[in-house]
N, C-alpha and C positions, 0 to 999 in steps of 0.2 A: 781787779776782782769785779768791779763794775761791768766791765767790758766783758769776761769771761758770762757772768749772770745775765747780761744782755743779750746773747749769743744763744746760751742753753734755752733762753725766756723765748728766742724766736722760734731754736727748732722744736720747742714744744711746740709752742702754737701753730708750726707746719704739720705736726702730724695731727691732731686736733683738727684742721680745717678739710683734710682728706677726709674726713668723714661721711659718708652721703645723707644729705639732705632728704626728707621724707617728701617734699614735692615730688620728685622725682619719681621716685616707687608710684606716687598718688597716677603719673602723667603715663604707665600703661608700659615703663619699658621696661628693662628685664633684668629679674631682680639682682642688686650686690651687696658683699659684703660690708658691713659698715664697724668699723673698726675706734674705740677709742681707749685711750688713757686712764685708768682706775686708778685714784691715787683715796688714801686716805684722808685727806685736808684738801682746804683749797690754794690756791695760788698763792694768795697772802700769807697760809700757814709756812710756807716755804722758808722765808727769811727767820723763822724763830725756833728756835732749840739749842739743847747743849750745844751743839758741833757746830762746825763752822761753815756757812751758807752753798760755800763750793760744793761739802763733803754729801750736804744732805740733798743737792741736786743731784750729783750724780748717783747717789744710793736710789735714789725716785725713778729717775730716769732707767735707770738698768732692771731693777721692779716689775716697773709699765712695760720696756721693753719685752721682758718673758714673761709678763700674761697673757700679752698682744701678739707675741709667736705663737702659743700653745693654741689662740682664739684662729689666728690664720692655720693650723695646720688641720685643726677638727673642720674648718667650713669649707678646705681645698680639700679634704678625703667625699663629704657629704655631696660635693659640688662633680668629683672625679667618677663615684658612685653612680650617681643620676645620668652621667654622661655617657658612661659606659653600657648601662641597661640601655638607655634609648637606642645607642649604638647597634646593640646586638637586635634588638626587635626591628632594626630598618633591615641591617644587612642580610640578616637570616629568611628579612622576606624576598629581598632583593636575589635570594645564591636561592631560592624555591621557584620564584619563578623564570630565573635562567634556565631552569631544566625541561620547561616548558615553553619556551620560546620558541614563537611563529607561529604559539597556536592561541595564545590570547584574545587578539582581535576575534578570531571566528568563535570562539567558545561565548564570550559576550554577546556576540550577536544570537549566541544558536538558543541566548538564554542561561547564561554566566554559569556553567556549567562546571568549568576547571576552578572557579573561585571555592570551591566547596568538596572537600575528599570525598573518598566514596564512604559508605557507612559501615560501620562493623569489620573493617578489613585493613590493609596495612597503609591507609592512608591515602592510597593512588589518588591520583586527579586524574580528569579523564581527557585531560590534554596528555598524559601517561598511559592511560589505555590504551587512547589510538596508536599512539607508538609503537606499542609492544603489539595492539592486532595486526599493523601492516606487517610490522618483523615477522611474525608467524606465521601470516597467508600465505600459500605456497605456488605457482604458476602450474609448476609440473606435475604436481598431486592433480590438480584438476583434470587436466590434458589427459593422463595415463588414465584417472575413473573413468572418464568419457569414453577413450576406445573403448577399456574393458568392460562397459556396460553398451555397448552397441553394435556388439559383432552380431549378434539376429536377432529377430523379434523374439519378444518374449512376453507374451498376452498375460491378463492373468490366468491361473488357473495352472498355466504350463510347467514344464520342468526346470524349463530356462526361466522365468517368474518365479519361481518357487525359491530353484538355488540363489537367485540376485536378493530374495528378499531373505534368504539367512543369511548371505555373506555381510548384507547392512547392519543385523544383527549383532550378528559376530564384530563386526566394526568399529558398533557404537559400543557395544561392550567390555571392547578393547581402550576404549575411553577412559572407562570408570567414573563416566559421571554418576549423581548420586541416584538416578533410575534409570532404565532400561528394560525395556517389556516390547512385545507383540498382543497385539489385539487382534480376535479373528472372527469372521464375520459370515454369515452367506447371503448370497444376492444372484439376481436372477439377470444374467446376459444373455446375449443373443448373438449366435457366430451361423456360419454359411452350411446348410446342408451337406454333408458330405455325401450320400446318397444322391442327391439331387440337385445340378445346376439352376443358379440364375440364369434365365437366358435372354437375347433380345433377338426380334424376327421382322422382316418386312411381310409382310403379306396384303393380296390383292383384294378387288371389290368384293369377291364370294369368303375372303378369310382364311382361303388357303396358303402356309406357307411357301414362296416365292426366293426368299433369302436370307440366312442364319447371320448375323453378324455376331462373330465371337467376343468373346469379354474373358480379360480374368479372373479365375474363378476365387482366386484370394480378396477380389475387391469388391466391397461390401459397404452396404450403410448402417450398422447398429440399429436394432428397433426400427428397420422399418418395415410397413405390413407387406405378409405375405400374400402372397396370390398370384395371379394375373388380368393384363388389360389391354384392351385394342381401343387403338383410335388418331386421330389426325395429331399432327407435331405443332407445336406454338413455342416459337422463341419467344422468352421474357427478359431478355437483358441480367440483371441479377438476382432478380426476381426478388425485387426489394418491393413494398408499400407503395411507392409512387410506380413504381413498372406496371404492376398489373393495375395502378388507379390510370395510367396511360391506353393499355389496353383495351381497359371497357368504354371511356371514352373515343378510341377510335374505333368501335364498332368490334372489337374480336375476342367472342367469345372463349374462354378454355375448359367450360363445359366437356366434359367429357375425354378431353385432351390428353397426349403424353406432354405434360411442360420441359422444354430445354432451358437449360440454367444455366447461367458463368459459377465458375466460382469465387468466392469473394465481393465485395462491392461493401462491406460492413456485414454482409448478415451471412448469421451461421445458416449451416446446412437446415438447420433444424426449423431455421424460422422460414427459409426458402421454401422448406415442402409443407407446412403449418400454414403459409399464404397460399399455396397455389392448391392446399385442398379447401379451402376458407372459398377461394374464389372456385369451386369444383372440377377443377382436374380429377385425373383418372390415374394420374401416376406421374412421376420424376424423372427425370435424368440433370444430372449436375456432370459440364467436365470445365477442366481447366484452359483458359484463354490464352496464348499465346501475348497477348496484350497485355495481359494481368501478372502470369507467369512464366519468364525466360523458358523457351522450348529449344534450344540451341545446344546438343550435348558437348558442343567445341569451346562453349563458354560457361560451360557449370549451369546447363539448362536443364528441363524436364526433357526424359524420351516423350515424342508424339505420342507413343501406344502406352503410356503411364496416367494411370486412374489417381486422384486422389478423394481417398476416404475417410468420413468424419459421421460420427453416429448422428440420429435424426430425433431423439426425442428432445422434448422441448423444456427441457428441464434438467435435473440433477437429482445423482444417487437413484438407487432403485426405485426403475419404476412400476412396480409391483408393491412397494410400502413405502407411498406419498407422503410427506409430513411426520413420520415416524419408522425408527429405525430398525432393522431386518438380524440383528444378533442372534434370531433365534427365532428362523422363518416357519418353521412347522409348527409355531404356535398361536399363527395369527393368518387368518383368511385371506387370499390375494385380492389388494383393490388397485385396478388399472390407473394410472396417470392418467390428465386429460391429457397430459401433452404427450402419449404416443401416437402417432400418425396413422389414419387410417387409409392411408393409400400405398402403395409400391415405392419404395426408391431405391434408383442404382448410381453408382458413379461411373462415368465411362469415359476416356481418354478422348484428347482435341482427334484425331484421325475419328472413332467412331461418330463423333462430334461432326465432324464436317462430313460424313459420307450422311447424315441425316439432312443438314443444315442446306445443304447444296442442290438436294431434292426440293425444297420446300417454292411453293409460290405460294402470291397474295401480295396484300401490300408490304412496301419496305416499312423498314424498320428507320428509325429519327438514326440523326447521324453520330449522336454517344452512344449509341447501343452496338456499333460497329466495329467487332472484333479483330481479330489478325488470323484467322484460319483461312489457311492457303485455297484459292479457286470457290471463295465460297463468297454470292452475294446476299446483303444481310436481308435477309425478308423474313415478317415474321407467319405465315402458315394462315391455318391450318393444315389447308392440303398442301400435298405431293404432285408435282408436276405429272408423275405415271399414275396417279390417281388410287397409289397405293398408303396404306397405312401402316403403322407400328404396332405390335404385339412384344410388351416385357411382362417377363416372367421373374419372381424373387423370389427364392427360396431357403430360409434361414431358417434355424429353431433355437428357441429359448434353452437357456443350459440354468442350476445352479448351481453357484460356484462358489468356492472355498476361498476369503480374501483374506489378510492378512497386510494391517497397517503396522509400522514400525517405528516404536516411542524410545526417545532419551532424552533427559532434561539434568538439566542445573536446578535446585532448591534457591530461589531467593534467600536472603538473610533477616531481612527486616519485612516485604509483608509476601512471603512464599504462594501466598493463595490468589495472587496476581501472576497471569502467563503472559510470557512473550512468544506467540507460537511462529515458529518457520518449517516449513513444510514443501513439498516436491511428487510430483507423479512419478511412480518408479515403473509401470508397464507401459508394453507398446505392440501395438499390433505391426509394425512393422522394426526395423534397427532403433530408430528412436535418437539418434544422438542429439537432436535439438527438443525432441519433443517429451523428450524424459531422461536420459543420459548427463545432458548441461544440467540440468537442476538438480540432480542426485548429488553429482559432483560437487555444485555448489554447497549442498548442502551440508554433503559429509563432511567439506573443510571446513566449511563455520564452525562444526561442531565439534571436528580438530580444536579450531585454534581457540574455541572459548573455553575447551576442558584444561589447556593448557593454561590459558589466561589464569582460570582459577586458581589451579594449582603455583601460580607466581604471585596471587596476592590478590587477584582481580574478587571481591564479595557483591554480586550484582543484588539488588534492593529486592529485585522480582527475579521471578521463577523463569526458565528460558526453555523454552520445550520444540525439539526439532524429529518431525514427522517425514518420513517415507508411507507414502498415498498408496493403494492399489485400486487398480478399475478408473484410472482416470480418464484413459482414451472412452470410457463409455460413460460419460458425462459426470465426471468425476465423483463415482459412485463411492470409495470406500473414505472419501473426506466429507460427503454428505451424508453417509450414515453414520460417522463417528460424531457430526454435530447435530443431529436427530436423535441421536441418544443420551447425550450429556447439554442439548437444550438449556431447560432449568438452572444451569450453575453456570453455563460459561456468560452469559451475560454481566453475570457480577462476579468475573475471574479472569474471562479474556481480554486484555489491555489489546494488543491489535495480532493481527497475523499478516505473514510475508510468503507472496508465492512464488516459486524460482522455476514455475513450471517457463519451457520456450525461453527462458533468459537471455539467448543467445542465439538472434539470427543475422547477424553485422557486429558491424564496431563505431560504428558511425553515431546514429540518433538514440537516446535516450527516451523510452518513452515509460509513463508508468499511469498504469489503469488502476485508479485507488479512490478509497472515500475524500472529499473534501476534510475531513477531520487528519489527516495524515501531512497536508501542504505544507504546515510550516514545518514538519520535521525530513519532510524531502529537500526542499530549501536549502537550509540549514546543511544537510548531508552534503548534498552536491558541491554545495560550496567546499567541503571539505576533500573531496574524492578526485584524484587525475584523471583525465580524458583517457582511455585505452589507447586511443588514435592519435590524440594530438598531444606531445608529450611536454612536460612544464605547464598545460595549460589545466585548470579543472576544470569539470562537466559543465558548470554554472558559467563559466566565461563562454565558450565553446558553444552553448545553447545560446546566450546573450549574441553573439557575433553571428548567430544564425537566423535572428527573429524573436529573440526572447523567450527566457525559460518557463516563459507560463506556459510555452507552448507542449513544455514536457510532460501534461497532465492531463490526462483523460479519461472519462467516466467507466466505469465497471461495467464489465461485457460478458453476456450468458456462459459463454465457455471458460472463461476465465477462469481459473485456480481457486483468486480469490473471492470469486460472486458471491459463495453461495455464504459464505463470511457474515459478508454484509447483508446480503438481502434475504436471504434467512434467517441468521442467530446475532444480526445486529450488532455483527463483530467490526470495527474499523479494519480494511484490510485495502492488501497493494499488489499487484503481481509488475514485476520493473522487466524490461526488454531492451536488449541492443539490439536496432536492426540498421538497415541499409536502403538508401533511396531506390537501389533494385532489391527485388523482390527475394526473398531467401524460397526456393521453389520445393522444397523436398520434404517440406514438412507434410507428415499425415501419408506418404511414400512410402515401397520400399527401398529407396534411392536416399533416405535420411540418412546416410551414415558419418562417421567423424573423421575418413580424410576426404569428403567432400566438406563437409563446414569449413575444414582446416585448410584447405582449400580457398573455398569462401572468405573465409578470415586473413588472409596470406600468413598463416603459421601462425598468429597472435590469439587464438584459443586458451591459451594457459592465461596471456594477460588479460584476455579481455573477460575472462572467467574470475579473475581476480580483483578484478576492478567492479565488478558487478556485484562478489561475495564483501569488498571494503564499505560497498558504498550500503549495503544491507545491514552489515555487522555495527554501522556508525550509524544508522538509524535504531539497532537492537541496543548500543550501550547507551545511548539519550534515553533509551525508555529506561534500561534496566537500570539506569543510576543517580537521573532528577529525580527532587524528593517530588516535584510535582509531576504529571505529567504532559509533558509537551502537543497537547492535542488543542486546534483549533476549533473550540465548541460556538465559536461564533457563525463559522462556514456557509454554515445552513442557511439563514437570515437572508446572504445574497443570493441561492438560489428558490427563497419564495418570494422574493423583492421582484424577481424577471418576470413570472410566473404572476405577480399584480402588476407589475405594467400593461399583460396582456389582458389579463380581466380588467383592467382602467379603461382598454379602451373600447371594449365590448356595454361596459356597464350600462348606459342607455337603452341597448337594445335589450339586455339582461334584463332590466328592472322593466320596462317594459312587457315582459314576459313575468312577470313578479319574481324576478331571481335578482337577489341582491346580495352582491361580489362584499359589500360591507364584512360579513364575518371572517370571511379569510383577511381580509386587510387588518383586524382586531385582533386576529388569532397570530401575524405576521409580528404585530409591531410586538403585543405580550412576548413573543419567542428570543424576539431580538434583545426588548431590553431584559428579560429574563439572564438570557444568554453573555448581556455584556456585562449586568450586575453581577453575577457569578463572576465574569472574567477580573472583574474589578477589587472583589473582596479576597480572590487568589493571589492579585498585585500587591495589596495593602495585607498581609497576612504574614506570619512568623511562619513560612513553611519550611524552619527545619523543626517545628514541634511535630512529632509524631502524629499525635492526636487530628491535630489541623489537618496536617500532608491526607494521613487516610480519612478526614470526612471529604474535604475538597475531590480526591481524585476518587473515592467512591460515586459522586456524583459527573465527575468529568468520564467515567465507564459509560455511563449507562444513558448518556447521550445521543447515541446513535442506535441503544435500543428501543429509545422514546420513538423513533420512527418507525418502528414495525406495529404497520395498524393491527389493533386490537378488536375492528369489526368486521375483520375475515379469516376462513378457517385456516389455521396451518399445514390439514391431510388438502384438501381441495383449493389453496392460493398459500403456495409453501413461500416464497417470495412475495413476504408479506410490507417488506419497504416501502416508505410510500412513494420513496426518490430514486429509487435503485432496482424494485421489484418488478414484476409482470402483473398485469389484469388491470380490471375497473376502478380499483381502490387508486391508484398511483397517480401523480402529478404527471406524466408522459399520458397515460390516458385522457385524463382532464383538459390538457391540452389538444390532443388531436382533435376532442369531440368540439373545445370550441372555437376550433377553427373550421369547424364546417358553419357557421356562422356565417362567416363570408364565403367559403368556397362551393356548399352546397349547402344554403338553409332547407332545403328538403329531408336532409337527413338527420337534422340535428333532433333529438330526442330530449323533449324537454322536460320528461320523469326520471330519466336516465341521468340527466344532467344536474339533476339536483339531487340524485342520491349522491352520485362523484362528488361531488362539491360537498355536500355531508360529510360522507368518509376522509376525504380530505383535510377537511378542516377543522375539525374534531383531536385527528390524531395530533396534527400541528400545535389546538390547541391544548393536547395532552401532554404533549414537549414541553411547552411554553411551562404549565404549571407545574413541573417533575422539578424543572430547572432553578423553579420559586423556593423549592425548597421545601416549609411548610403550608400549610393548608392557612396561617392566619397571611400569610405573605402575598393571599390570591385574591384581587377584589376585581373579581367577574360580574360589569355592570351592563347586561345588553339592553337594549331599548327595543320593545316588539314593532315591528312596522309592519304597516296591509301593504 
């Protein structure tokens, strides 16, 4: 019996010493069950009662044993419980984002975008989005719009313009997105006399004509002045700023002159014949260079005898109601644009080109102004070796015309009163298939595939509003009066705009003419979009292996789509382009049509139309679906940083003259850290609170309308930017002037230079304090100095 009590006395005290010690728990590690023995008495009570010592151990023992089961079964359920829920919360995150895998990495980079679903909608991530827009973009929708919109010119006004702009109609209608409407408009163009030829004539010392050189009478300059003019010939090269400042330092006057022009060199037609009546020419001629653009019809060249045409005002939207829009022209007095030209201009093909150019003596020309026209040596004039002169005649008349833009939109869900606009030129005075045909097409499929998106679940945060333009060949008149009208509201409604005018003239290089507030969301895109051309590879590597993607960005340019965006209603905007290291030559032709692109392209028009509409449509879903919005408000900062380097190192001479560079470097550094405290309080910020999301991105809008100066007129300086615009007010002007500093201190104007620098600095530091937020945020301390 001894032996038996000593046995039971040990295995008690085995299960008793499993107990866990409360050090233990104390030292951090993870937590266990601690299990003991409940007995009624203690050890010693054991030996004493009725029964017999054996009886009452094992009675004890069996006791403890089923409290100590029932104590194990409740903390293995509580234990199995906990185990399970963890379980299900890992793996259920783990099987969500398997369905997005491969797009992780870039979505984090582009600004964690897929971390976060869409809002108000069936959950999507926009690692899902993308998905589903490549699956939808279509290659051969594109291809098929493109022929079907560029079998002839179709101007506005026309029949064939008319019918294009109801079948869009009809199109978008067929969508059933939740708007669709026409807007119509009238505006005053300018087409060719029918009555009455343009003509050009040589004639001799008395002014009698001697010999007619013929011209097509379809080829024409928009807006430019009628009349006629006699007088000697002067080659300008491209008749860019520095040609004719070449010019008058070599002694040759263009007083009185017909100026010859290249085409191309950077500057539109417009600004070509705005310098050469600046410098007082008498009249224009522009043809295309054989050097400039393929003339080879064996290799997809221009004909010799093919003019190309591009209107000559110097501006945008009607220039008959500057600054304010024409909906309803017989109610308001016509006031001319400055920027119509008061001299002649015609376009005339390389053949009438070199039968001028070949006559010409006087001094040569520098050896970059040396074109490829056949038997012709480059001299630039005035005279004519037979001692005859030029006589052009232009005769065009103003029409007004009936236009008609073409709306459909997506309603945002959560803040509707924010647009994403995308938009496209739909006329063309000639076939058009690069010059309005690619971007229609573009267009249409976006707005394909996002009506369908919707209808799969896609609920974009903001409003998505996709436009068909009229009157664009004439300085994209019918998108400058639709933002001349609705001014006042789109500032605080337009998020940005995309223009798909010219999309597509190669497959090759990437180029994209856009505000600096747009870079990190092209970026980002690229990264995510295939090369058309190089397959496996995307845009972003493909740029990189060619010199770097920053080379894909370049500043906004008069003709542009999206100019007048930016430099008028202070919209963020982009117009994107594929082209090719040879020259795509047919644009602005009758020779534009879409089996020569197709052509051009070797047959990849559908894809490279669809790599162009992914790489759009993934900049459109970043906007439409971060609660913030992905715009760069810092941008700016670096390009008034360059802009004080240059006045740094003037400032001597400056203050010297009592002009002190001081308040722009004050108005500089305010903007910046304005700019980066904002970026900062957006970083450290709950932006999926509503409230937050719309104060923040309220003020990240109306950033790039802080830059349309506020001390010039909008009818008389409609591009009123300060970075992006034309005239006095702008930092391109401010520049030029103080670089005659060093180049010609005779001309520098030192009243002139200190209004510029006024205007300048003022708006800058108008930015600076918009971006402070409130008015106690702003402590503006200048110190006066003589």
């Amino acid at each position: 019996m001894d032996a038996i009590r000593s046995r039971l006395s040990q295995s008690s005290s085995v299960f008793l010493h499993r107990s866990v010690p409360e050090e233990e728990e104390e030292e951090g590690e993870a937590p266990k069950v601690e299990v003991r023995f409940v007995t009624s008495g203690s050890e010693e009570e054991v030996g004493a009662g009725p029964s017999s010592e054996l009886t009452a151990l094992l009675l004890r023992y069996r006791h403890g044993y089923k409290r100590a089961g029932v104590l194990l079964s409740v903390c293995g359920v509580i234990v199995f419980i906990i185990a399970f829920l963890l379980a299900y919360a890992v793996f259920s995150g783990r099987n969500h984002c398997s369905q997005v895998e491969g797009q992780g990495d870039e979505d984090t980079r582009g600004g964690g975008g897929a971390k976060t679903p869409a809002e108000g909608g069936a959950g999507l991530y926009l690692g899902e989005l993308r998905v589903m827009m490549r699956k939808l973009l279509q290659d051969e929708d594109i291809h098929n719009t493109v022929s079907r919109f560029s079998r002839a010119s179709h101007p506005p006004g026309s029949s064939e313009g008319t019918s294009l702009a109801s079948e869009i109609l009809r199109r978008f209608r067929e969508l059933q997105m939740d708007h669709t409407w026409a807007e119509s408009l009238y505006a005053t163009l300018q087409f060719p006399d029918r009555s009455q030829r343009s003509s050009l004539w040589l004639v001799d010392s008395a002014g009698v004509v001697s010999e007619q050189i013929l011209l097509n009478p379809s080829d024409y300059c928009p807006y430019s002045a009628t009349g006629s003019t006699t007088g000697g010939v002067v080659y300008a090269n491209y008749g860019r700023p520095e040609d004719f400042h070449w010019l008058k330092s070599s002694g040759v006057s263009v007083k009185g002159c017909v100026v010859v022009m290249r085409v191309g060199g950077g500057v539109s037609f417009a600004e070509k014949v705005w310098l050469a009546e600046k410098n007082g020419a008498g009249g224009v001629l522009i043809y295309p260079d054989p050097a400039d653009l393929p003339q080879d019809p064996r290799r997809l060249g221009l004909n010799a005898h093919t003019a190309v045409s591009e209107h000559v005002h110097l501006g945008s939207g009607d220039p008959f109601t500057p600054g304010f829009p024409s909906f309803n022209h017989t109610q308001f007095p016509p006031i001319q644009s400055s920027g119509l030209p008061l001299i002649p201009a015609l376009p005339i093909s390389a053949t009438v080109a070199a039968k001028l150019l070949s006559q010409l003596s006087g001094p040569s020309c520098p050896l970059s102004w040396q074109g490829r026209l056949p038997y012709v040596r480059c001299v630039i004039g005035p005279e004519f070796s037979s001692g005859r002169k030029v006589r052009m005649s232009v005769h065009n008349v103003m029409t007004p015309v009936l236009l008609n833009n073409i709306f459909s939109s997506v309603e945002g869900r959560v803040e509707p009163d924010q647009y994403i606009i995308v938009g496209a030129q739909r006329d063309s005075l000639g076939p058009g298939a690069v010059k309005s045909a690619v971007g229609t097409a573009i267009l249409l499929e976006l707005a394909r595939t996002f009506s369908v998106m919707v209808k799969n679940g896609f609920s974009p945060r903001r409003s998505l509003l996709f436009v068909s333009w009229d009157a664009g060949d004439f300085g994209n008149v019918g998108a400058t009066e639709w933002l001349e009208g609705y001014l006042s509201m789109l500032h605080l409604k337009a998020v940005a705009y995309f223009s798909l005018d010219q999309a597509i003239m190669g497959d090759d290089v990437l180029t994209a003419f856009s505000s600096p507030l747009l870079v990190d969301l092209l970026d980002a895109a690229i990264r995510q979009v295939e090369h058309p051309k190089h397959a496996g590879q995307t845009i972003y590597s493909q740029a990189e292996r060619e010199g770097g993607s920053w080379r894909t960005m370049k500043p906004l340019y008069l003709n542009s789509g999206a100019y007048s965006f930016t430099a008028f209603a202070g919209v963020p905007a982009m117009e994107l382009r594929f082209t090719e290291e040879r020259a795509y030559p047919f644009v602005n032709t009758p020779l534009d049509s879409a089996s020569r692109l197709q052509e051009v392209l070797g047959g990849r028009l559908g894809v490279t139309g669809r790599s162009l509409g992914e790489l759009v449509g993934e900049m459109v879903l970043r906007l439409a679906h971060d609660h913030i919005l992905p715009l760069r408000i810092t941008s700016y900062a670096q390009t008034v940083l360059q802009f004080s380097a240059q006045l740094n190192k003037h400032s001597a001479e400056l203050q010297s003259r009592g002009l002190s560079p001081q308040w722009v470097f004050s108005a500089r550094g305010d903007y910046s850290r304005a700019a980066e405290t904002l970026q900062r309080a957006i970083d450290y910020s709950d932006v999926h609170d509503p409230t937050t999301a719309r104060f923040y991105n309220t003020r990240i809008m109306k950033v790039e309308y802080y830059f349309l100066s506020q001390y010039v007129s909008a009818v008389e300086t409609p591009f009123r930017h300060v970075i992006h615009g034309r005239g006095n007010h702008t930092l391109s002007a401010l520049t030029e002037h103080l670089a005659l500093l060093t180049s010609d201190p005779g001309r520098f104007d030192e009243r002139l230079f200190r209004r510029q620098l006024a205007l300048f600095t003022w708006t800058l530091q108008g930015a600076a304090n918009a971006l402070n937020g409130h008015v106690w945020s702003i402590h503006n301390t200048h110190t006066y100095t003589h």
